[in-house]
N, C-alpha and C positions, 0 to 999 in steps of 0.2 A: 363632638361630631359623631351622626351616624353614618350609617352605609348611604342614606338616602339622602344624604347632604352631599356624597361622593357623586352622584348621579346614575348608581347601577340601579337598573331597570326594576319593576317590584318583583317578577318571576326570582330574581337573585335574594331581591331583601327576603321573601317569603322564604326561601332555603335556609337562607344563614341564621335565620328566625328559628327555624325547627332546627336547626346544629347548636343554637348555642352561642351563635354568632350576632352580637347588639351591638356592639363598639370595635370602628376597626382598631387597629393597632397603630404603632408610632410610621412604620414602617410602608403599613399598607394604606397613611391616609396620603402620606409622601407619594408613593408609586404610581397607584392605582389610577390618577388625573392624568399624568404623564403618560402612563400606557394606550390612554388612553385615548388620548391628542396624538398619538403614532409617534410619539419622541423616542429617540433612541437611551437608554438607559443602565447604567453603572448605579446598581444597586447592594449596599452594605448594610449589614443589621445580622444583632446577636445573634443566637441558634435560636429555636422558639419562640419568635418573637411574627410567625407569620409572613415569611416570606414567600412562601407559596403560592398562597393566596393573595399575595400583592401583586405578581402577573397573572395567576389564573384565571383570576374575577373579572378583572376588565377585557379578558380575549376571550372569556364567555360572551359577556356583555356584547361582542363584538358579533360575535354567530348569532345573539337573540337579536339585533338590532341588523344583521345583512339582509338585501333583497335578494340576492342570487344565493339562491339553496341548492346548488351543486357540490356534491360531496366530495371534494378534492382535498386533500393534504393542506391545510391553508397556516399550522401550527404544530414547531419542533421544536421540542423541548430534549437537549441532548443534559445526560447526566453520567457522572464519572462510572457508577457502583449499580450492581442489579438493586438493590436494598433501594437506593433512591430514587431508580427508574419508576419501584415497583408504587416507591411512597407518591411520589409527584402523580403519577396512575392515578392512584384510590382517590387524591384529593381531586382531581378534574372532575371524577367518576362522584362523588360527593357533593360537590359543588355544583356542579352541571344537574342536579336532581330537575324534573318539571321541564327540560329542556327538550332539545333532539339533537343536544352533538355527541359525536361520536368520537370516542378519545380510545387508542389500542397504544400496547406497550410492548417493546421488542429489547432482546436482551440476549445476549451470549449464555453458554454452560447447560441450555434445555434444546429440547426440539422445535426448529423453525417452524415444522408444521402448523402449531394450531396458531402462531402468530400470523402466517400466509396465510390462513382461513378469516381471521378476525382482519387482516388486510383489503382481503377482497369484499368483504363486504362494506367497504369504504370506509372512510376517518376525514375527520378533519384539524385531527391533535393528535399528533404520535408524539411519543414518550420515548428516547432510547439512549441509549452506549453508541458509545464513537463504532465499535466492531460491528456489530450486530446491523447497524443502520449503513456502513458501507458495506456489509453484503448485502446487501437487500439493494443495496445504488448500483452496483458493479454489478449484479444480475438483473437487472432492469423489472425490478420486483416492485418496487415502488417510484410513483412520480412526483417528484418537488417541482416541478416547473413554476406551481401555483401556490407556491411559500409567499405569505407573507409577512409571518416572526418566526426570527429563531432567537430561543431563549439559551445562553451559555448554564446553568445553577450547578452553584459551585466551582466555576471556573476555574480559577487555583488548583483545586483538585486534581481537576482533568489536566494540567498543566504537569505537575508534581507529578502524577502517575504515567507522563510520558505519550499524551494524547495530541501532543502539538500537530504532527504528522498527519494524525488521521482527523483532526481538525481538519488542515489545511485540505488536504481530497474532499472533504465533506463543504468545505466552502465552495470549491470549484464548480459546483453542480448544484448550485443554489442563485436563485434571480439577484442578480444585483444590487436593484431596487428591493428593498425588505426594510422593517423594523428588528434591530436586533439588540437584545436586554443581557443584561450579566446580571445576575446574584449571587451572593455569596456572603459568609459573616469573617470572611478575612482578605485584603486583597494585599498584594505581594507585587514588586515590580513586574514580573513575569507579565501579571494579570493586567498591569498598567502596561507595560509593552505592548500586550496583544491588543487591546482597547483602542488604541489609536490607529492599528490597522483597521478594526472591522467596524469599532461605530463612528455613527456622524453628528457632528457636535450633539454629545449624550450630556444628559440630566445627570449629573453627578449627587447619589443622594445615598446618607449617612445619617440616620437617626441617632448613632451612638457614637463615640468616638473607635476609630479604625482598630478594628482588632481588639475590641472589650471584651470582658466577662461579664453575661448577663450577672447582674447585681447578686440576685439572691440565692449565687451559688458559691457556699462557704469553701474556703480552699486550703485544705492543711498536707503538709509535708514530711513524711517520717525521713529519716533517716536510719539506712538499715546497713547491713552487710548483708550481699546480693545472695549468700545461699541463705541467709534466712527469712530471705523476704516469701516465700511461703508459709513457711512458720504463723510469719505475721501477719497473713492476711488472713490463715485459718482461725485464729485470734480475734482478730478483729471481728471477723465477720460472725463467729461462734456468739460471743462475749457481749458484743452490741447488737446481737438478734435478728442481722441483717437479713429481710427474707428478698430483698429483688434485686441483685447487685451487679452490674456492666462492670466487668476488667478488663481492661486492654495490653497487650505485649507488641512488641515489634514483629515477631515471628512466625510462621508458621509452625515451625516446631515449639516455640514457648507455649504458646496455646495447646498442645496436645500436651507437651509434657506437665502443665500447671492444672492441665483439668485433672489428669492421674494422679497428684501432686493431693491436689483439694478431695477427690475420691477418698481418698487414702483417710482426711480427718473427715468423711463424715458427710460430707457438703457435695450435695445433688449439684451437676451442675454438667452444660454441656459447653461447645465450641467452632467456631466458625471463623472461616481463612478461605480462602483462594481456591484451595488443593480441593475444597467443601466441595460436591458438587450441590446445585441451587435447592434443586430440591431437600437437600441434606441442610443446607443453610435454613430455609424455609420453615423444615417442621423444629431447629434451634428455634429458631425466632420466635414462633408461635407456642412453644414449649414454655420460654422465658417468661412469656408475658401473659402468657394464662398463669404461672406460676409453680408448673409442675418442676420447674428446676431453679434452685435456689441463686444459681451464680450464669453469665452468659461469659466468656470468654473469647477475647475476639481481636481478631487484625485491624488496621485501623479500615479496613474493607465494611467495617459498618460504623465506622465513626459518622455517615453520613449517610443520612435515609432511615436511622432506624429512631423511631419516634413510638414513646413510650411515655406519655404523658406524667402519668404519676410516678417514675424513674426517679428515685430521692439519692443514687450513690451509683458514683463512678470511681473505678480505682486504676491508677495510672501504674499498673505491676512494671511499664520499663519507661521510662519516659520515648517520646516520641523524637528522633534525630531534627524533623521540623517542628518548631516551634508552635506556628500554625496549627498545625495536630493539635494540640494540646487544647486551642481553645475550642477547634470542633469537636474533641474525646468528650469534655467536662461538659460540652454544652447539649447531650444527651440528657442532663440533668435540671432541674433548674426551668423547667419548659412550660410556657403559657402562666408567667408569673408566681411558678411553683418553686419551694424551696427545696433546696439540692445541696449533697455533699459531694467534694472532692478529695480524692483520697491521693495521694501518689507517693510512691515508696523509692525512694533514693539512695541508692547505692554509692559509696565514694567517687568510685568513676565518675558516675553520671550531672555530677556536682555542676558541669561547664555547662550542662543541658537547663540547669535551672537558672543559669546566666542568660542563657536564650530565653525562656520566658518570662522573665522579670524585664530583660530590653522589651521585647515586644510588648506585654499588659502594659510596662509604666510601673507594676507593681512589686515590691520589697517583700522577698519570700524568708522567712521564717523558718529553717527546721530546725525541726522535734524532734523528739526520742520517747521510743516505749518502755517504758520499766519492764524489766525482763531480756529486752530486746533492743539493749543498747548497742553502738556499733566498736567494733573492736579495733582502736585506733593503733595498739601493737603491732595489730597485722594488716594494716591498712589495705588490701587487698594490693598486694606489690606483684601483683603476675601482670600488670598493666603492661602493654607493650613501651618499650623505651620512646618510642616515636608515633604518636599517638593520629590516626589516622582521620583523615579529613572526613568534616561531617557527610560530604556528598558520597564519600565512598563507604562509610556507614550506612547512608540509607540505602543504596543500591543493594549491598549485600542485604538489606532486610528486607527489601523487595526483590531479591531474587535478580537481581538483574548485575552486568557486568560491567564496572567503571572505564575499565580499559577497551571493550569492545562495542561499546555503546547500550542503550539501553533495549532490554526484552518486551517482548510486544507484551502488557498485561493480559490477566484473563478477566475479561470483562461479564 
């Protein structure tokens, strides 16, 4: 099947021609009809595997083919992380090449300014964070009257991170009548809960089974004791000549403390979390993947939005409290049918965590040991608390947020 079996216009196929783009994907031959027929839609599929472009292209296709060329807001695409506001941006911006729509991006952590400048000069696809697009509501900065998609990507996310709330205000002030899409490559009852409020008998579509691992990203397990799990990622990564390597921690402190950690043997490498301000994040990211720092260390604040094509290694330095995490961390990897390693490093404690993702893949986890860096079952790390505290109030504290007093507005 091509694009032109899909029925997008030639102005798209000529794009996707000069991108690179000849064969849609499993995903995007799925979607792309449905969006296009105005069906509401619950969309699943791996990481990398092109989901962006499985609504973007047919709500282009929508602008190239309208009569009324009034420049009004006509498509919202809300995203959990500035990272994936910024990525869904470049691809509309990419996509849209030869056209005239106008796609602006809004975002917490910078100056509204220049996005109020790129506002007024009209859009008809904004790109934003739950926060950043209710100020811009709440000061009557922007007008949705004339919405007619809102796109949820990565909904789960946005859930997880505690955006139900500012969902909900963000619904309120949106036309009733609309087309409204979920994406995402894991969905969770939460996400099925919400689904039944807001779409109307939706296209339920799953090119893979719920919650897979793209195929052709290998998945191995150490097994460590948790103070030497720096040790052995210095090791690893020295020894196997790792030069472009994604780790991930829960923490905002793990990340500074692992990047001091990795300094210490040798290993260029920077870090980004929350506390980052964007711009700080920004020239991380762009540092990472020019190649000027050997390692990216990071919250799960970029497990989504950060796309790095030839990304061959992710390492999971703490496992993720959600399960879910785990399959967005590794599926950095492994992207546009490319092959990928997963690393994750297991401490005894975290033994129940790899219970969670074995229920969820379906798959039988295996761990390893590194010679040299076997784990010390003597001293089995017995500082574990007697009463071992629930996983929701594990993630809370790793997200900074308080279990007993409800959850903290994230920084978006």
């Amino acid at each position: 099947m091509s694009f032109a079996d899909l029925g997008l216009a030639a102005t798209l196929q000529t794009q996707l021609a000069n991108l690179g783009y000849l064969t849609p994907t499993p995903i995007q031959q799925a979607a792309i009809p449905a969006v296009l027929a105005g069906k509401d839609v619950m969309a699943g599929a791996q990481t990398g595997t092109g989901k962006t472009a499985a609504f973007a292209l047919p709500l282009i296709q929508r602008h190239i083919q309208r009569q009324d060329k009034a420049i009004r807001i006509r498509v919202l695409v809300l995203t959990p992380t500035r990272e994936l506001a910024q990525q869904v941006y470049q691809s509309f911006i990419k996509y849209s090449g030869g056209t005239e729509l106008r796609t602006v991006v809004a975002y917490g952590g910078v100056s509204i300014n220049p996005q109020l400048e790129a506002l007024q000069q009209g859009c008809e696809v904004l790109v934003a964070t739950p926060g950043r697009l209710l100020e811009l509501a709440i000061k009557e900065l922007i007008d949705l009257s004339h919405l007619e998609t809102l796109i949820l990507d990565e909904a789960d996310r946005m859930l997880d991170m505690g955006f139900i709330v500012d969902i909900a205000r963000i619904l309120k002030r949106l036309p009733e009548t609309r087309q409204t899409l979920f994406f995402s490559a894991t969905f969770n009852d939460e996400v099925f809960a919400l689904s039944k409020t807001l779409l109307k008998q939706p296209e339920l579509i799953e090119v893979a089974e719920r919650n897979a691992v793209a195929t052709k990203v290998e998945q191995t397990f150490y097994e460590v004791d948790s103070k030497r799990k720096a040790a052995l990622l210095a090791y690893l990564i020295g020894s196997k000549n790792w030069q472009q390597v994604l780790i991930f921690t829960r923490t905002k402190q793990a990340v500074d403390e692992l990047v001091a950690e990795l300094a210490k043997d040798g290993i260029g490498c920077a870090g980004v979390h929350g506390d980052k301000s964007q711009g700080a994040r920004e020239r991380s990211l762009e540092e990472f993947k020019a190649g000027k720092v050997r390692a990216l260390v990071a919250t799960d604040v970029a497990a989504r939005g950060l796309d790095i094509q030839q990304l061959q290694y992710v390492v999971n330095y703490e496992l993720p409290y959600n399960a879910e995490d785990y399959i967005h961390r590794i599926g950095r990897t492994g992207r546009a049918g490319k092959e990928g390693l997963a690393i994750s490093l297991v401490s005894h404690k975290e033994k129940y965590l790899v219970a969670d993702v074995e229920k969820l893949t379906g798959e039988h986890v295996i761990l390893q040991w590194v010679e040299g860096f076997e784990p010390n079952f003597l001293a089995q790390e017995d500082n574990q608390p007697k009463r071992k505290p629930s996983k929701k109030a594990l993630r809370a504290k790793a997200l900074g947020q308080s279990s007993k007093s409800g959850k903290k507005r994230p920084k978006r």
